[in-house]
N, C-alpha and C positions, 0 to 999 in steps of 0.2 A: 504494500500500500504506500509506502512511505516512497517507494522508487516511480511509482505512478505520479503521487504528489509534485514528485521534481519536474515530471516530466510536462504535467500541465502548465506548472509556473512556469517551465522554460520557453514555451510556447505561449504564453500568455505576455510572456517578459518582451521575446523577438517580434511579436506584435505590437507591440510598444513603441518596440523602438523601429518601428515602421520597415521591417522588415519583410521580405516579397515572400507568399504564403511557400512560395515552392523549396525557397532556401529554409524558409520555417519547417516545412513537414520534412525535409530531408536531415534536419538536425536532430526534430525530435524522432527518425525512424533510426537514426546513429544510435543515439539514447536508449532507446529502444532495445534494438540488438545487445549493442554492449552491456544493458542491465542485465537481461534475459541470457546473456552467455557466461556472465559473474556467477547468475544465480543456478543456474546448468551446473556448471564446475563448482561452487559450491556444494551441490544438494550430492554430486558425484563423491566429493572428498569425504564430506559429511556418513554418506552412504555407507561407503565401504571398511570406514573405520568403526562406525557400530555395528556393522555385519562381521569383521571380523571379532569384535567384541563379542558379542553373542555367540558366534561358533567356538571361541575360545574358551567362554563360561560352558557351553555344552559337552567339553572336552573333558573338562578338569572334575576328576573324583572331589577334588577339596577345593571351592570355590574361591575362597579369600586370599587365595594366588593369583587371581587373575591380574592382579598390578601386575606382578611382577613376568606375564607372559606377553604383554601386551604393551607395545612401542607408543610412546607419544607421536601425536599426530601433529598435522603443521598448521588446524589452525587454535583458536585461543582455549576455547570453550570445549575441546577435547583435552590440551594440555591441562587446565586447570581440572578439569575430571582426574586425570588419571593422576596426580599432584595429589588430590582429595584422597583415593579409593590408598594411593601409599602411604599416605601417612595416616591413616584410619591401620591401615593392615597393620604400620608401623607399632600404633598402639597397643591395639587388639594381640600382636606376638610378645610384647612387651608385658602385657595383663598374664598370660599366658605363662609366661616364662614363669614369673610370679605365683603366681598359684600350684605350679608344678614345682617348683623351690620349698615353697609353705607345706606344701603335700608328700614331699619326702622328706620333710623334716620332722612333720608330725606322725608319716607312718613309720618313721628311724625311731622315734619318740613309742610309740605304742611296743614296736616289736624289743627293745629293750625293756621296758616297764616289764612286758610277757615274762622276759629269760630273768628278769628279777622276782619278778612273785613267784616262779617255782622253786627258789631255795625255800621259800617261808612254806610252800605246800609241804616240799618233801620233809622237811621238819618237823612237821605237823604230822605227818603220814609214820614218822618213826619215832614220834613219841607213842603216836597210839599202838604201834608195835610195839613196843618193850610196858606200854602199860594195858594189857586184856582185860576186856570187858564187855557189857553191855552197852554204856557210853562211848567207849573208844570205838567200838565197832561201827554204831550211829552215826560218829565223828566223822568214821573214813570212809564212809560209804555217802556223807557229803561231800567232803573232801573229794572224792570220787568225782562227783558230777562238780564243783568248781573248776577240777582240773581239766575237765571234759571243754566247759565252756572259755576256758583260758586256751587250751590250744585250739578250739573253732575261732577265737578272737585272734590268734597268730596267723591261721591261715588265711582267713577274710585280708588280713593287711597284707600279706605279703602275695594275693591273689590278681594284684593289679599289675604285677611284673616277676611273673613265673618265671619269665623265661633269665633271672639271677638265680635261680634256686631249683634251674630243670638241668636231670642226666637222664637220659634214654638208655636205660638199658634193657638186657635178656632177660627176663624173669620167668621164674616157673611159676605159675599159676598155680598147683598146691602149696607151694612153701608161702607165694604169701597170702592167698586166705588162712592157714594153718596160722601165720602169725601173727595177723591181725585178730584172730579168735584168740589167742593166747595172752595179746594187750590188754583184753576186753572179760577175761575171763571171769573173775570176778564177778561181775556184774550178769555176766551169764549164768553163772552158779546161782546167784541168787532169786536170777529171774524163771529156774527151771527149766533152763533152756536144753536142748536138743539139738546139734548141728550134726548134718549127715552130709556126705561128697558123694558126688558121681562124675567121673569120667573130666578132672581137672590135671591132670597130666598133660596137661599143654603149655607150651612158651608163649608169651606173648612179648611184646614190648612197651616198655614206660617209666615214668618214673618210681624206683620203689615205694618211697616216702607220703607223694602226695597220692595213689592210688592205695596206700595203706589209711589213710585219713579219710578217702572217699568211700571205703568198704568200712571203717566204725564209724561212723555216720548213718550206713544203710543197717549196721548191728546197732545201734544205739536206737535209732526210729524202729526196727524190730521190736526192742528192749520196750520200749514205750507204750506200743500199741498192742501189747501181746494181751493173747485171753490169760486164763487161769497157771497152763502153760505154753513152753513156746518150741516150736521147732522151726530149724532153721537150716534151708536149704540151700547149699553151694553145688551148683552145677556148669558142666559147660561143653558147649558142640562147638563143628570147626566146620568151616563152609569154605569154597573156594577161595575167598580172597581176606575172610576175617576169623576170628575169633570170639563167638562170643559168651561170654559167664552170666550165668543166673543166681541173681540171690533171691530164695523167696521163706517166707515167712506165711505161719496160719492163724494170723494173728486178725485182730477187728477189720483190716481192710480200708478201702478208700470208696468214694461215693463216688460211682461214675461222672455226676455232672463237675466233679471238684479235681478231679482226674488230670484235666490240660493244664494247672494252673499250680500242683501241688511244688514245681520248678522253680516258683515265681518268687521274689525275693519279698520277704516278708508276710507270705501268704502260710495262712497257717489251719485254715479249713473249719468242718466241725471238731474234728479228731483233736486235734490241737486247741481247740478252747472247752472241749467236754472232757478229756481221758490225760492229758499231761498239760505240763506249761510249755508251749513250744514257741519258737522265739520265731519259724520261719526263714531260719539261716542256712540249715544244714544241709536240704535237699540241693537250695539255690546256690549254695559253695561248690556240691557234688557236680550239678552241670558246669557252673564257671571253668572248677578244674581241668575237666574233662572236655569241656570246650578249647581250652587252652592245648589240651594236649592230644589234640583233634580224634578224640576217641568218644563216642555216642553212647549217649545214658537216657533211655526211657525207661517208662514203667504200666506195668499193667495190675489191675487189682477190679475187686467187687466188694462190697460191705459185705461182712461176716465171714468171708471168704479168703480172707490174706492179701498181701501184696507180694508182686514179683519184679524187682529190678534186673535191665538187662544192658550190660554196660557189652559196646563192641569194638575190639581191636582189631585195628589193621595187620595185615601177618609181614605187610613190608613196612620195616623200621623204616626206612626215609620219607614215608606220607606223613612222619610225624615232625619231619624235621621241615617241611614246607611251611 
């Protein structure tokens, strides 16, 4: 509009100044041209620097790079854009940085606090040993479950960066259920428990440690939910390309409709606010891990019926090094 405006005034001006219409209309059809070829190459420049913008931001998994993929252009109002989008990014990595600084500092902070409260457990655990009783038994059979929830608090932290604290190795599939029941034993004893094996002579791959945490977790929610008493079944088949182990339990079982979500971090269902106190962490830890260490944990169950967890390993160690 504003190049129209000039264009009338200029025309209106060389009328003026008595100017012959023909040199008039050939000035203003210059005008003309030369506006309309400004605003052509204009709208062309303009064009193709937000088209390749666009195709850029289409490109990129993680958006808030695109400053940094994307050249200034030559005219004003592109430069100041991309001036803008860098020192916004500028900021936003700078935040960033910050909070991941704060974040390993506080989870350096937690996982030492952890490796200090078990002197005071263990302490506590060999007093009640050298003094027997009724009491002392009570003691350590809470004791028991604080130490329970002190290492599900070690693992949740240090669950944000496995990959400091992961070895992939050969493992024999009976040696560690066998010693994971053995950790837990205690608490098995008390609860009446039952554990039978079938056909776990198989290797798999992973890490000892946190696949020992991820099976007292599936014995602990056993532990939990069991009827009067409990049996607990370790089994495991081998298929072409995986391995996979069964824990199952005949214990109250899970409600179909609560079934999808029993993974879910802090979801804790009926079972969990009728039959114990469940905090919600444990199952949600068990996929974390085992998301991490790209190996598959679902579960199947009915109310009254038991639950069956079914964790699957790949039989090639390098799918897990991906």
């Amino acid at each position: 509009m504003s190049q129209t405006g000039i264009i009338l005034f200029l025309a209106l001006l060389l009328n003026v100044m008595k100017i012959s219409n023909a040199a008039n209309a050939l000035v203003c059809i210059c005008m003309l041209f030369i506006t309309v070829g400004a605003l052509v190459l204009e709208y062309n420049q303009k064009n193709g620097f937000y088209r390749e913008l666009y195709r850029n931001l289409g490109t990129l998994e993680k958006k808030y790079y695109i400053s940094s993929v994307t050249e200034k252009p030559g005219f004003v109002e592109g430069t100041i854009l991309i001036d803008v989008l860098r020192q916004t990014t500028k900021s936003m990595n700078d935040d960033i940085a910050d909070y991941r600084r704060m974040n390993t500092e506080y989870q350096d902070y937690v996982e030492t606090w952890i490796h200090e409260i078990k002197i005071p457990i263990s302490c506590i655990d060999l007093i009640c040993e050298n003094n027997k009783g009724e009491m002392a038994s009570g003691v350590k059979e809470e004791l028991s479950r604080i130490d329970g929830y002190v290492e599900q608090a070690l693992y949740y932290a240090r669950s944000t960066n496995l990959e400091k604290d992961y070895m992939i190795r050969e493992i024999k599939l009976d040696q560690l259920v066998k010693g994971t029941l053995k950790k837990y034993s205690k608490q098995l004893i008390a609860a009446k428990a039952t554990p039978t094996f079938d056909n776990l002579s198989k290797t798999v791959y992973g890490d000892p440690k946190w696949l020992e945490f991820v099976l007292g977790q599936l014995i602990v929610n056993s532990i939990k939910y069991k009827k009067e008493t409990l049996t607990l079944t370790f089994s495991a088949c081998e298929e072409q390309d995986y391995v996979v182990l069964y824990v199952s339990d005949d214990g109250i079982g899970i409600q179909e409709s609560e079934l999808p979500r029993i993974f879910e971090k802090g979801f804790t269902g009926t079972n969990g606010r009728s039959y114990a106190k469940s905090t919600g962490i444990g199952l949600y830890l068990c996929r974390k891990l085992c998301n991490k260490m790209h190996l598959s944990i679902s579960a199947s169950s009915a109310s009254g019926q038991g639950t069956t967890i079914q964790i699957t390993f790949p039989k090639d160690s390098r799918l897990l090094l991906e």
